[in-house]
N, C-alpha and C positions, 0 to 999 in steps of 0.2 A: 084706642081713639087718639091718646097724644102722639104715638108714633106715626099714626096715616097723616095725624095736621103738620107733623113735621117735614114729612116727606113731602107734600104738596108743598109748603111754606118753602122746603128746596127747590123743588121745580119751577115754580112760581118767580123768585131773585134770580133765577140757572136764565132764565126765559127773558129776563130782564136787564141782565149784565152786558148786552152787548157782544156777545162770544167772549167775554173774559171770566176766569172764574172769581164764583162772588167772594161776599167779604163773609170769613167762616165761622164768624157769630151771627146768632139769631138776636135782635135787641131784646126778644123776652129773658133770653140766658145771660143778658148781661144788667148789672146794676147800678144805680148812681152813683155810688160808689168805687172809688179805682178797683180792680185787683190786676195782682200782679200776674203776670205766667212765665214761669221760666222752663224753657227749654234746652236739652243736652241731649247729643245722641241724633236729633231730627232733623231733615231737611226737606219738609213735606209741606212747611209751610209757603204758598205760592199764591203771594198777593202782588193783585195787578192794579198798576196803578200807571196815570201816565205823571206823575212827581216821586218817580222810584227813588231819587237821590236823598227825599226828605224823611226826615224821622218821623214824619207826624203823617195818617189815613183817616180820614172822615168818610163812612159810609151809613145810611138808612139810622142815622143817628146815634151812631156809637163813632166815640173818638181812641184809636189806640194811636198811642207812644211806642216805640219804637228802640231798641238800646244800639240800634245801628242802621241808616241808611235802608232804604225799603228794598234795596237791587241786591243789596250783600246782606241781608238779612233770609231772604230767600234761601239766598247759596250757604251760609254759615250751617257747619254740622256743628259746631262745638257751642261753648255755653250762650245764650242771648235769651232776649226776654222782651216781654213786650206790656204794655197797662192798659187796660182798655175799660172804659165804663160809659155809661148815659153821658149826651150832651146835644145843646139847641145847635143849630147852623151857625148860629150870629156867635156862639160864645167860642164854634171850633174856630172859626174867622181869627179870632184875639187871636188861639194859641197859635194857630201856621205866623203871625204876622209876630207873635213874640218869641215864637224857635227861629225866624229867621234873621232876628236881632244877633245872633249868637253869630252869625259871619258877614254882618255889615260893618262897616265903619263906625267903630267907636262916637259917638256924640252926645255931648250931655242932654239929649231928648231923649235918649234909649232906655226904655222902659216897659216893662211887663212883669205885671202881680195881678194874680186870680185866688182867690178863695172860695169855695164849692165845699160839698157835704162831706167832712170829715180828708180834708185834701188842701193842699196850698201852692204856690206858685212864685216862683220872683226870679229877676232877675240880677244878676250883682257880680260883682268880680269876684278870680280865683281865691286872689289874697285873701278877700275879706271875709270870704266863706271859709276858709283852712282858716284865720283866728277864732270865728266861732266855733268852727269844730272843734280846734285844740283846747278852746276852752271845756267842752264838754267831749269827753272821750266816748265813741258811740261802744254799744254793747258787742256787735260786733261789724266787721267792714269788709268788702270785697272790692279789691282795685289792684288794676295790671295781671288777672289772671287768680290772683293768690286770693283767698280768705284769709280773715285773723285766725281763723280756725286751727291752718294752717293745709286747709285742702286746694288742690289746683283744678281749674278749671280751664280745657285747655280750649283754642279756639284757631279754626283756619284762617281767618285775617286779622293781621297784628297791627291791627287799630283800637287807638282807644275807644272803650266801652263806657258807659257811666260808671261813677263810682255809688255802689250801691253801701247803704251805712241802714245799720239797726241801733234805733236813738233810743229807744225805749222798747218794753213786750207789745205796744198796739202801735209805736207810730214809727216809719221807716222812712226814708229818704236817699230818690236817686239825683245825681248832682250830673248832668250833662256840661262837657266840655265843650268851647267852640273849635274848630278845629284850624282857627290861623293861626297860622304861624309868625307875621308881622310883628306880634306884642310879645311882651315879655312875657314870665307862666303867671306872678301875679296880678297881670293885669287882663289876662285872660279871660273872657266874659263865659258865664256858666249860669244855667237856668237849673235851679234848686228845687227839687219838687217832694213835697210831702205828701203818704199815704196811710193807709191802713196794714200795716207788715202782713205779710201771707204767712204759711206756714214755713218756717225756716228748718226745722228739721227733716220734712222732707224733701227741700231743697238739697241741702248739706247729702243726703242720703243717696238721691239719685245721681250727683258727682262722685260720689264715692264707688258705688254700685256700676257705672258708664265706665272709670278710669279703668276698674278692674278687668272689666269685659274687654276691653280694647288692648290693656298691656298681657292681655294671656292670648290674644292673639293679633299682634302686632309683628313683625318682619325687623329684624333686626339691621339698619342699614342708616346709612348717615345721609342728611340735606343734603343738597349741592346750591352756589352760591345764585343768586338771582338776578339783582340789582344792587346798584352802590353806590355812595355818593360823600365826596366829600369839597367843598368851598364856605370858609368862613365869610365870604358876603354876601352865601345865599341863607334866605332863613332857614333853611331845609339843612343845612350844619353837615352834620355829618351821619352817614347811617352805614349797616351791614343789613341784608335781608339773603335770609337759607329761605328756602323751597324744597319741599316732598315732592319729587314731578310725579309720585304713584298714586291710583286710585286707590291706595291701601294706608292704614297707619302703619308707621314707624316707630323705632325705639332706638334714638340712636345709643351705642354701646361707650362714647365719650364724654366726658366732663368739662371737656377743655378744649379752647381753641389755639392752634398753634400758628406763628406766623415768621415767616424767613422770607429778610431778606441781603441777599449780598450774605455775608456771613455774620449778620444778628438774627437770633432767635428770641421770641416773645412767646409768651405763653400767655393763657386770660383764663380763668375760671372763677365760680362764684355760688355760694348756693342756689341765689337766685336765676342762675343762668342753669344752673344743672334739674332745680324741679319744673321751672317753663320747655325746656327742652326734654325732655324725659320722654315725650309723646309729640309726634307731628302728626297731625290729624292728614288725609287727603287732600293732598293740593295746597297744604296746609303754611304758614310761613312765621319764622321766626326772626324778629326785628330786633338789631342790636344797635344801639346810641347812647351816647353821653348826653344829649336832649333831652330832658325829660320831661316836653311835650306831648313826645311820641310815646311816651308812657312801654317804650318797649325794654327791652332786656337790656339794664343799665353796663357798659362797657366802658371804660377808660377811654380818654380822648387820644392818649398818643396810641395806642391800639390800631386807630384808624387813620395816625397821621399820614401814611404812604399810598394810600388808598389812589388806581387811576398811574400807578407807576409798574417798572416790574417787580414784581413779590409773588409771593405764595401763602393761601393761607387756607389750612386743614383743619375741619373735623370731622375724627376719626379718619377714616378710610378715603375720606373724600375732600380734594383738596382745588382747591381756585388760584391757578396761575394768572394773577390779573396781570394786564400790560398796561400801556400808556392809554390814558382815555383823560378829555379835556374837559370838564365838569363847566365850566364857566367858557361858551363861545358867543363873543360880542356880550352883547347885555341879556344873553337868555342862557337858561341853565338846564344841562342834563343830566340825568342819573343816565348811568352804563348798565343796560338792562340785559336780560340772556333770550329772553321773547321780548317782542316789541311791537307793539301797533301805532297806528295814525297817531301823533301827540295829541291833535285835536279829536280826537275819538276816545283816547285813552282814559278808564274811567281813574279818578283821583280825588279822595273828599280834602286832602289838605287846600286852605284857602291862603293865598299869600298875593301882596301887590307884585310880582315878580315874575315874568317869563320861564315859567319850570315845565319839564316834561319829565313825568318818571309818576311812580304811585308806588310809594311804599308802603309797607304794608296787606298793598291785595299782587293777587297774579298781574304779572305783566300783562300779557293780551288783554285783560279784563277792558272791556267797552261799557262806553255808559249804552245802561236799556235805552235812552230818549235821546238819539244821536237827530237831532234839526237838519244836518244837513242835506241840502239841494244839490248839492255841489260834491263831487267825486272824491276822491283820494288822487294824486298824481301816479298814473302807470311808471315801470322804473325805463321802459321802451320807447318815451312819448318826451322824458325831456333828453335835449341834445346838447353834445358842446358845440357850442361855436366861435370860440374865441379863449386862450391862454395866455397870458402876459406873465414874465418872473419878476417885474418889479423894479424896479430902480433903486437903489440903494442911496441912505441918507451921506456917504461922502461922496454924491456925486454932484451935489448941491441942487438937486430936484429930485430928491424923495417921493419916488409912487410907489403904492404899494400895489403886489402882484394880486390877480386876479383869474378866477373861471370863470366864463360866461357859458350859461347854459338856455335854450328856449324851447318851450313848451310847441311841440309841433304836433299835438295832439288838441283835444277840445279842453276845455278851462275844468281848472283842476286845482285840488289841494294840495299843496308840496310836502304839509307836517306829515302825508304818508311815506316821505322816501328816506332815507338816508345819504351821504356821500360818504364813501369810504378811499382815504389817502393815505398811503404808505401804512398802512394796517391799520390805522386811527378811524375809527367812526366816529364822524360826523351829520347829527341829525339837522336836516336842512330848514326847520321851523318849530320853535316850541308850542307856536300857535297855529291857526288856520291861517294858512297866507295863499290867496286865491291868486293863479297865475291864468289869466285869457288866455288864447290862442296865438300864438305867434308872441309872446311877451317873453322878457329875459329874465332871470335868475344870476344876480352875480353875486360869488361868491370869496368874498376878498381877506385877505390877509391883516387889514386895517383901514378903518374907514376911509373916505377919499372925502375927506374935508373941503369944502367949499367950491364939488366940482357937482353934487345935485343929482347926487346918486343914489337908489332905494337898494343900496345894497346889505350884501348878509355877512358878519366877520365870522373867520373862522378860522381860529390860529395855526392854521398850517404852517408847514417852514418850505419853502423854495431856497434854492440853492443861488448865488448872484449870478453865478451865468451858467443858463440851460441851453439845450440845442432841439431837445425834444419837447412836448406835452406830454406831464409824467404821466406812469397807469394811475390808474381811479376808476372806481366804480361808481354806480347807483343802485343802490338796493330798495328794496319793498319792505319797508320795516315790518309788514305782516305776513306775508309770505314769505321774505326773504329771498324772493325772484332776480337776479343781479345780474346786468347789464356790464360788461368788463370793458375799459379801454386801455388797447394796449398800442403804445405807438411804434409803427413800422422802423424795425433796428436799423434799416436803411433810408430814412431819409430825416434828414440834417436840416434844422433852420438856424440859420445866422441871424441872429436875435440884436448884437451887442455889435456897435461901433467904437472903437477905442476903450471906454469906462465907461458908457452907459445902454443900457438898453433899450431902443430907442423903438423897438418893434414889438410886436406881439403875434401870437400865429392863430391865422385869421384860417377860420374854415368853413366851406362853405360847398357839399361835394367833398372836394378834395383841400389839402391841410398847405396853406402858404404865408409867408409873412406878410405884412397884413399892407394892402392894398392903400395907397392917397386916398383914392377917392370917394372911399369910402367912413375916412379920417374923422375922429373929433378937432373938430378946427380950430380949436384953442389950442387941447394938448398938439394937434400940427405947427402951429405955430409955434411952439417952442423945441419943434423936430421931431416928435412922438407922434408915430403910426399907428395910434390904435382907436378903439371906440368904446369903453366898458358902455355898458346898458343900454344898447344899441346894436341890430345888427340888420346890416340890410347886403342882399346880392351885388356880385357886381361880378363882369365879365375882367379876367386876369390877364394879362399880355405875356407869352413866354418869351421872353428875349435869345439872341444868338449874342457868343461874343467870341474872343479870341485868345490864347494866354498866349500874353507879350512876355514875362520873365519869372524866374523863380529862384528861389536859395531852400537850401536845405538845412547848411549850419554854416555859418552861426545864426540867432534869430531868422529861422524862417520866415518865408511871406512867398503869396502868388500875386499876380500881378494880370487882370483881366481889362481887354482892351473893348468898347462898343461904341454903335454909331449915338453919339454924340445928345441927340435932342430926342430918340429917346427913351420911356419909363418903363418898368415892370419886374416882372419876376424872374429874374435870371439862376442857371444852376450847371453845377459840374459835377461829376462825379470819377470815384477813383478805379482803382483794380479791384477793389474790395466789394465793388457794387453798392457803395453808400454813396448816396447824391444829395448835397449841399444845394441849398435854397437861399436868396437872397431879394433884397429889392434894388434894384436899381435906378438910382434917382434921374432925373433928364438934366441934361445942360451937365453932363458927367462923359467924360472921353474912358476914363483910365480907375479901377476900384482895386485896394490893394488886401489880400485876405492873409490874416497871421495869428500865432498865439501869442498872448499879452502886448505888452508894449516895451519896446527900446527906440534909445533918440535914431540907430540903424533904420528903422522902419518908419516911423511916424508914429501921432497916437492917434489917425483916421482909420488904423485896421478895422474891417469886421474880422470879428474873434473864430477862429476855429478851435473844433476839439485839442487840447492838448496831446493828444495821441495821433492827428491826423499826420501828423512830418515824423512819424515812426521810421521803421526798418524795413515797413511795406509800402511807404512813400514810394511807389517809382515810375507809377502813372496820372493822367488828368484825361478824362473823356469828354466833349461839350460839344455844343452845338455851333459851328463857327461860321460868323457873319459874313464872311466872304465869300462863300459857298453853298451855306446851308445844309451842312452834311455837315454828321458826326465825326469827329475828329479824336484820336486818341492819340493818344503824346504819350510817350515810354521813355525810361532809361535806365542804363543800370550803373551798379555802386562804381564800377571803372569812368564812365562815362563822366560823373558826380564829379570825382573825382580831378578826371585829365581836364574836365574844361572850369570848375571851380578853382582853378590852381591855388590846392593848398585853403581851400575855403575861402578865398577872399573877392572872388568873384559868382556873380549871380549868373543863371544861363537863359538863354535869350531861344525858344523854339523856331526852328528853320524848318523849310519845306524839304521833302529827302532830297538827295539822299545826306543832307549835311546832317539836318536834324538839330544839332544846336551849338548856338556861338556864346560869346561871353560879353558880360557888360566891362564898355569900357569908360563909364560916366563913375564917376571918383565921388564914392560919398559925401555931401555936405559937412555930415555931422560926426563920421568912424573912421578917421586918418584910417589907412591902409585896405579899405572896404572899398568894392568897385561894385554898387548897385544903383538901381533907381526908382523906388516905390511911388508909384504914385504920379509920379511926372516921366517927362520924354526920355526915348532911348538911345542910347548909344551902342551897337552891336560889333564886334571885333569880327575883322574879314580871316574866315574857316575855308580853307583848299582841299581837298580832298582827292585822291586820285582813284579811279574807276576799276577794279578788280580785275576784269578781263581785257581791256584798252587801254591803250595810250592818251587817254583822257582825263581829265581833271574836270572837277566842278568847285562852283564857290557859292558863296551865300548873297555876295555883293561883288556889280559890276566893276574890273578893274578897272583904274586909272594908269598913267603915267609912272605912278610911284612905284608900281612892282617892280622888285628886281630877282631874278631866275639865274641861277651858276648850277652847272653842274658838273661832279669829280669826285674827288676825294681828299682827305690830308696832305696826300702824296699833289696832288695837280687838281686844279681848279680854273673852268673859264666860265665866262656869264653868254648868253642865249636869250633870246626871246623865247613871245609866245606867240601862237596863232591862235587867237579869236574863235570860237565857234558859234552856237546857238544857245542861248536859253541859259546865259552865265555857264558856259562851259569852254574848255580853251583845249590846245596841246602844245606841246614841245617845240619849236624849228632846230631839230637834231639833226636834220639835211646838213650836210658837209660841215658836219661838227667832230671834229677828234675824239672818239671816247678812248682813247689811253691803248691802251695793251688790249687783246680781246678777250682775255681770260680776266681782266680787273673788274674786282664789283664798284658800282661807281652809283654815288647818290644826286639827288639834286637837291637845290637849297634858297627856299622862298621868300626874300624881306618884304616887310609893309608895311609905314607908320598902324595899321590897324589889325596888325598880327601882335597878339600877344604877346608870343615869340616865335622864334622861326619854326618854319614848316616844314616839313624833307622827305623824300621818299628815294625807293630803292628804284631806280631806271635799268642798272642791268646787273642779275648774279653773276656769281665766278660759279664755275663748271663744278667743284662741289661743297655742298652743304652744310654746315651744323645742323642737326635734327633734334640730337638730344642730349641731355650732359647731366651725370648724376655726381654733384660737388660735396655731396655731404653723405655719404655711405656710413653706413653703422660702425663700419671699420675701415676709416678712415682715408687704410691706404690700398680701398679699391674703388675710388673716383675714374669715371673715365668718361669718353667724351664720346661721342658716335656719327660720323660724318659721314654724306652718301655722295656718289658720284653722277649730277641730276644732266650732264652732258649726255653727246651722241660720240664722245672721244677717250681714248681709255687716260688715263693721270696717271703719272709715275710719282705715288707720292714719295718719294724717297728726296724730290725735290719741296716741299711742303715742311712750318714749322707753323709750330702749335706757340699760342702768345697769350699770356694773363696779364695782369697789370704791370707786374714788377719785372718779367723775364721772359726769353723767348727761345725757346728748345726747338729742332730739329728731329723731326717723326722718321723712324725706321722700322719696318719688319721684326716683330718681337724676337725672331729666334738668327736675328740678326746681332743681337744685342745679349739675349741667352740661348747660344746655340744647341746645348742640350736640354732646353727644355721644354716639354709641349702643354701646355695647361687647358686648364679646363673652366668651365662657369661651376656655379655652386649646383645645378641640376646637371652637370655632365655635360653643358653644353661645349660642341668643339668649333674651333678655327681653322681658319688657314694661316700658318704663322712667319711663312717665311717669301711670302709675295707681296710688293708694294705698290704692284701692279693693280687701279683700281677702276673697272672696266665699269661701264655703262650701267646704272640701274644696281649698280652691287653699294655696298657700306663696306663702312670697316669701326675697328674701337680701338680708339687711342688709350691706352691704359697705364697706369702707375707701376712702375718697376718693380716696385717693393708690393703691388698685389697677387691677390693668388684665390679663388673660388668667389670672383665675380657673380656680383647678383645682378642676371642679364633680363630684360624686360621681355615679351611677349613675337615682338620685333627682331630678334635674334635669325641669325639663319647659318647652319653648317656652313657657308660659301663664305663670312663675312671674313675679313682679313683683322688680322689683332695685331697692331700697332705700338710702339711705345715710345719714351724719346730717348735720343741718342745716349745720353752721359748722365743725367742729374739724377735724383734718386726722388721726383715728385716731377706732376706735370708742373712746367710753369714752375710757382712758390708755393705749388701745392690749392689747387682749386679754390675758392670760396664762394659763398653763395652769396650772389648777387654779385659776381666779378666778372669784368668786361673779357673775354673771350677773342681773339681772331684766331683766321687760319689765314696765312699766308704762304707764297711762291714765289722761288728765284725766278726770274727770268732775264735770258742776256745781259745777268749784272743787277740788275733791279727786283727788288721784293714787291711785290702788291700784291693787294688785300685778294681774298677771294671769297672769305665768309666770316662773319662776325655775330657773336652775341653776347645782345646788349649795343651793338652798332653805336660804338665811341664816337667813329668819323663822321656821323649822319646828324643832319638839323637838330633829329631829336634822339639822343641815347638814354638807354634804361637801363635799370636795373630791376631783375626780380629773381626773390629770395624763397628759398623752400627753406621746410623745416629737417633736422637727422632723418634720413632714411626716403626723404624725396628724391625723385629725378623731374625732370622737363622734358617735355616730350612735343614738337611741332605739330600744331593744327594740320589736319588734310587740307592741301589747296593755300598755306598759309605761307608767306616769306621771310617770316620772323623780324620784321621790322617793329612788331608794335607790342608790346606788353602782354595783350591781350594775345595774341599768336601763341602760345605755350601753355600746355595744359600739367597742370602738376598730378602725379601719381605715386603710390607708395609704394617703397620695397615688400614685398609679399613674402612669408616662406615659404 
């Protein structure tokens, strides 16, 4: 009969709970008096309640206590317990409203004392309750785990529990903590409750009996670290928290926690660390602090002074490489958790006045049952950037600090769901629920913006003073872990920084540029700052054209871009490298000058470029030019740099081809011996150039009067006009002009106040060549020289002498000179050695007496004639490299030139130097006037 009333009385409450299940006492089974019930081993008890966070259930007139939170009381396998007995509605009312004394605000009204049949009740502080304890030592005690017994009771959340105390054989008492952390421990408020003791030795029994069962089949294997936290200005101090991530118990096989870092090692062990750790229950957590609020596994403070840096720290087999993590960002605080969800969802019984996200003690993801929220978690796909700024640095006497803006392009949403992750540092983006609208901004700054009215978020990042990019960063889903990656395009460059400040931000909107006027905060514009923190509105971008008027390479590089005048926008160049440079350009601006750092040579108005950009691969500029509106690419190379830099101390000036570029000749302000013009007007040097296959000349600038034209040699010199042509081009009037002898090579020779220096070019060869000349042979003395016959007339060189700086030798047929002997190159190569006869299209090699297994270049040919001179015993003073060369001819009494290198006699003579075992060798189609006409090659074996 009592089982069938039972079973109805089931169905009956089943039928009545709302689809929840009921409360799993019957009030006949329960009495007006407390009892206790302590449970280990179970997790079957599943009360539903919508105040799962409270220690206290009121149902059908039975009141149970609680020794944890009603959400994690469910989920606890390990020891917990609960009191439950008879009670009116009106008297459970007292106790809800006097358990939630325990995490209000301290005030001298707080008060709560009950007395009922055989049971007591009060309210009062830690301290005061620990002097009357200590005045009466109870019989025996359980807190933190441990019995006085000395049995352990292990438990999967490493939160404190009541402390339970047997005062006498009938009367027992559990003492509830509050659990804030604001107050000191003895001022800690705790609701004292007296009862009727259960039975205590089969309490003690069935921990003893559960422990056993579990360590004989437990898995032997070590935590892994969870969560951590360490700041002395948060209440929350300092903690370690391990985790079991298995469905199974553990046993870990060490005693001891080991910690390195850099090259100190720390050890930690303790008994009491070694019997709470003995057993990880599932999912189970072990909490280490010097706190002893947290009532967890006491640990040394300096233990966990490094905590949030890089270190390493082991137990047993399993070890936590922690990194840099910033526990205090702005005025809110985070523990560095290994799971993580919404901060605002995250469940956590500690109470504190303080902006924290973390929960120590329970699993990470752990969510409170009764989440209120209307309102979503932030997707990690729905907020955007739209604006990056690096800051302003405090010596530039306007100190801003750098900032991301980011906005919500998705529907209104929670941000404490997401994360920012920078330079490997996570950053959780809200300790709280911080609702962002639709279209609203997020910025998140480096240091507040004091007095500029901004709801922004600090987060001690570090920027670099001057960037060119929007570094990577992510956004993460702190519950899934879904991550959104930004990575900015290695090719494209913003000019952020004029002189010493950075006056821009990169503004993005679509596509990534520095950041737009018109769009401006019109204060920070007012003081020359382009940007807008917490604000971001559209705006259509202007691409400008411009033009590069000058540039230098070294010393203090700089370029020099030319635009129409009035006006504004975004203007850009880019190099060979396919990196393209981004700027703003202001209106009521002709001339903008771009460099690395600053020297008084340049100005301090630069926009800054990469330090790397005037490298080794400097040697183009591509843009869009305002004359034309076609892309224009500008090139040069290190020769070029060079001949028209003279000696670095001039800037070069782009010309249209075929000149391509001149030189400044505007004399620096501020660098005696410097001939540039950053920034202000130019001065260009008049560049001649003569036309490869014609009798024409071009120039950069139309001539005047002032030109003056001679042309000859050493030997004889007359002056000539020009004739005029088309389109800055001119030629010679050589019409009934003497050029000398018909075989003399004869130059011409160009002055101009706005020539650098003079100008020259080669007007007519002699009938034959220098081609090639190897001056520095491995041995020494088999230098030789190799001349071709480029006439339609045969040469008797026998009239012909060879000339170096110092002396001038007379060339004969080698076996004119050693009649028995016939030689050879170092590969068998042969001559003709005794003909000085040098017909059309043939060579020949002028060689050193004293050589012998010539090393002969590729260019060789059995027909060539082998040469040498008459008497000395070296050509010349014996060849050197980079030494001025001619060949010269008698004629009816007189010597003239017929081929030279290095051309002493011409506007402009060179030298150029190979290293032992080079030769020189003439370009195809080339006349050897110019530096660059001679290609260096090595002696091969």
């Amino acid at each position: 009969m009592n089982r069938c009333l039972y079973i109805l009385l089931f169905l009956f409450v089943s039928c009545n709970s709302n689809g929840n299940s009921p409360f799993y006492f019957f009030p006949s089974e329960i009495s007006d008096s407390p009892e206790f019930h302590f449970e280990y081993g179970k997790k079957d008890s599943q009360i539903h309640t919508n105040r799962s966070n409270q220690l206290l259930h009121y149902e059908n007139g039975v009141l149970c206590v609680f020794s944890i939170p009603i959400q994690l009381y469910n989920k606890e396998l390990g020891a917990k317990f609960r009191i439950c007995w008879k009670m009116d509605e009106v008297s459970s009312v007292r106790w809800q409203n006097g358990f939630e004394l325990l995490n209000l605000p301290q005030n001298e009204y707080s008060h709560f004392q009950e007395i009922g049949k055989d049971w007591k009740v009060s309210l009062t502080d830690y301290g005061k309750w620990k002097v009357s304890r200590d005045k009466n030592p109870p019989i025996l005690e359980w807190k933190q785990q441990i019995w006085s017994t000395g049995h352990v009771s292990y438990q999967t959340f490493a939160i404190p529990h009541p402390t339970f105390i047997q005062k006498s054989n009938t009367v027992c008492e559990v003492v509830f903590r509050s659990f804030a952390l604001h107050v000191t421990e003895n001022k800690t408020k705790v609701i004292v409750f007296e009862f009727p003791c259960p039975n205590i030795d089969s309490i003690l029994e069935s921990v003893l009996t559960q422990n056993q069962s579990w360590l004989s089949n437990c898995k032997v294997e070590s935590p892994i670290v969870s969560e951590s936290f360490r700041h002395t200005e948060s209440n929350f101090q300092r903690f370690l928290e391990w985790e079991n991530p298995n469905e199974y118990v553990i046993c870990p096989f060490a005693d001891s926690l080991v910690r390195k870092k850099e090259n100190e090692i720390i050890g930690f062990q303790s008994e009491e660390f070694r019997n709470r750790s003995r057993l990880v229950l599932p999912n189970g957590i072990l909490l280490l602090s010097d706190d002893p609020k947290y009532q967890g596994i006491p640990i040394p403070k300096h233990f966990l002074a490094e905590l949030g840096t890089e270190e390493s720290i082991s137990f047993g087999d399993s070890t936590f490489n922690d990194s840099q993590f910033f526990f205090k960002q702005g005025e809110e605080f985070f523990s560095n958790q290994i799971k993580t969800t919404s901060c605002r969802d995250q469940m956590n019984i500690w109470k504190t006045e303080q902006l924290f996200c973390g929960n120590p003690g329970l699993p990470n993801g752990m969510e409170k049952d009764e989440i209120n929220a209307t309102i979503p978690g932030c997707t990690e796909n729905q907020i955007k950037l739209t604006e990056f700024y690096p800051g302003n640095h405090k010596e530039t006497g306007f100190p801003l600090p750098s900032f991301f803006e980011f906005e919500n392009k998705g529907d209104v949403c929670d941000v404490s769901s997401l994360n920012w992750i920078y330079e490997g540092v996570t950053y959780p983006l809200s300790a709280k629920e911080k609702i962002l609208l639709k279209d609203d901004v997020l910025v998140l700054t480096r240091e507040p913006w004091i007095g500029w009215n901004l709801s922004e978020t600090v987060k001690p990042f570090t920027i670099p003073k001057v960037v060119f990019q929007i570094p990577s960063h992510s956004i993460q889903n702190r519950k899934s872990k879904n991550t959104i990656q930004y990575e900015p395009s290695p090719n494209r460059i913003h000019l952020l920084r004029r002189g010493d400040q950075n006056l821009f931000s990169i503004y993005i909107d679509d596509i990534e540029t520095p950041h737009p006027k018109s769009v401006c905060q019109k204060d920070l514009l007012s003081f020359g700052f382009q940007l807008s923190p917490g604000k971001h509105e559209s705006t259509i971008v202007k691409q400008l054209a411009s033009q590069l008027l000058e540039f230098a390479v070294t010393p203090f590089p700089f370029l020099d871009f030319g635009y129409s005048e009035l006006e504004e926008g975004i203007g850009s160049f880019r190099t060979v490298a396919t990196k393209e440079y981004f700027y703003w350009k202001p209106a009521l601006t002709g001339v903008l000058s771009f460099g690395y750092g600053s020297s008084l040579c340049n100005g301090e108005k630069l926009y800054q470029l990469p330090p790397e950009f005037f490298s080794n691969h400097f040697n183009s500029v591509e843009y869009l030019d305002k004359d034309t509106s076609q892309i224009v690419l500008s090139q040069w190379t290190d020769s070029i740099l060079t001949e028209k830099s003279h000696g670095d101390t001039r800037s070069l000036h782009p010309e249209p081809a075929p000149i391509y570029f001149s030189s400044s000749l505007r004399p620096s302000a501020t660098c005696p011996g410097i001939w540039r013009s950053p920034g202000i007007g130019k001065q260009r040097s008049l560049e001649i150039i003569k036309a490869n296959t014609e009798e024409k000349y071009h120039t950069n600038l139309f001539l005047d009067s002032l030109i003056e034209v001679q042309i000859g040699n050493v030997r004889q010199k007359q002056q000539i006009n020009i004739l005029p042509l088309s389109n800055k081009t001119f030629s010679l009037q050589l019409a009934n002009v003497n050029l000398g002898i018909p075989e003399e090579q004869i130059y011409s020779y160009f002055s101009h106040p706005e020539l650098v220096k003079s100008v020259g070019f080669l007007v007519k060869k002699g009938p034959v060549q220098i081609e090639a000349i190897f001056p520095n042979p491995i041995q020494s003395q088999n230098e030789w020289i190799y001349i071709c016959n480029r006439s339609t007339n045969p040469e008797d060189l026998s009239e012909y002498s060879i000339e170096d700086e110092t002396s001038i030798d007379l060339i004969v047929p080698y076996q004119t000179r050693f009649p028995n002997s016939n030689p050879k190159g170092i590969h068998g190569n042969g001559f003709i050695t005794n003909d000085s006869i040098l017909h059309p299209s043939t060579c020949a090699w002028i060689v050193d007496p004293d050589g012998k297994d010539w090393y002969l270049p590729i260019f060789h040919s059995e027909s060539d004639r082998l040469l040498t001179v008459i008497s000395t015993q070296t050509i010349g003073n014996g060849i050197s490299s980079g030494e001025y060369l001619q060949l010269k001819k008698r004629v009816n009494g007189e010597t003239i030139l017929i081929s030279a290198f290095g051309h002493k006699e011409s506007a402009n003579p060179f030298r150029k130097h190979v290293n032992t075992g080079e030769y020189l060798w003439l370009k195809k189609e080339k006349d050897g006037i110019n530096i660059d006409h001679f290609e260096i090659y090595r002696e091969e074996n």
